[in-house]
C-alpha positions in Angstrom: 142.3 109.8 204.1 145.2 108.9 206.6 143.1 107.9 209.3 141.6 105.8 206.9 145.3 104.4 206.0 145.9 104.2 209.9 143.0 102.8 211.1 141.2 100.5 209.3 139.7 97.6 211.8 138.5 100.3 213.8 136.3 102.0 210.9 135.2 98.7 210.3 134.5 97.8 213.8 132.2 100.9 214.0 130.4 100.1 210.6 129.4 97.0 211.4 128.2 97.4 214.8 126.0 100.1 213.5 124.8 97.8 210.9 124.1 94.9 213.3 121.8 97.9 215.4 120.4 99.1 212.2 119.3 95.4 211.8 118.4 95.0 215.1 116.1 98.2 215.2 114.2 97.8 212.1 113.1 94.7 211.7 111.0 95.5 208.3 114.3 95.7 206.5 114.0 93.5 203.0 116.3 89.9 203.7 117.9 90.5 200.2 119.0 93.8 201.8 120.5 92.0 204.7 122.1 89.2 202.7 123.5 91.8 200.3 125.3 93.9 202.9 126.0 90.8 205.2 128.4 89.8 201.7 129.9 93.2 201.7 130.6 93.0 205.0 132.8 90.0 204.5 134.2 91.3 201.3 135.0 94.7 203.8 136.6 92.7 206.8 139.2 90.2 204.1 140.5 94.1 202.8 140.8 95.3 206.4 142.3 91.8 207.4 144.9 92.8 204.4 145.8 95.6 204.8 146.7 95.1 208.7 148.4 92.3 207.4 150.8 94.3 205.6 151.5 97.2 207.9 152.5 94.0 210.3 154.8 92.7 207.6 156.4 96.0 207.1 156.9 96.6 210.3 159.1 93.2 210.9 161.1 94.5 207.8 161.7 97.8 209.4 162.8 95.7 213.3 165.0 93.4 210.7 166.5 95.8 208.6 166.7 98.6 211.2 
C-alpha cells in the first residue's frame, strides 16, 4: 500500500499503456467496453493528478516552515 501512496503516476502510467496494447491487440473488444474504461481512465488520471498535487504542496510547506 506505500508504494501505492508513493508512486501513483507511475502505476497509472503502466495501467494505461497496457490498456492502450490491450486495445491495440484485440481489436474484437465491445466499443461500450472501450468507452467505459476510456471514462475511468480519466476519472483515474484527475485522482493521480491530486494526489501529486498535494505531496507537491506539502513539500513547499515543509522548505517554508523548515
Amino acid at each position: 500500500m506505500e508504494f501505492i501512496k508513493r508512486h501513483p503516476a507511475r502505476i497509472y502510467a503502466v495501467l494505461v499503456a497496457a490498456l492502450a496494447l490491450a486495445a491495440h491487440y484485440i481489436p474484437d473488444l465491445p466499443t461500450a467496453l472501450g468507452l467505459g474504461l476510456a471514462a475511468a481512465v480519466l476519472g483515474v488520471g484527475e485522482a493521480v493528478q491530486r494526489t501529486e498535487d498535494s505531496k507537491t504542496t506539502a513539500a513547499g510547506q515543509e522548505v517554508t516552515l523548515g
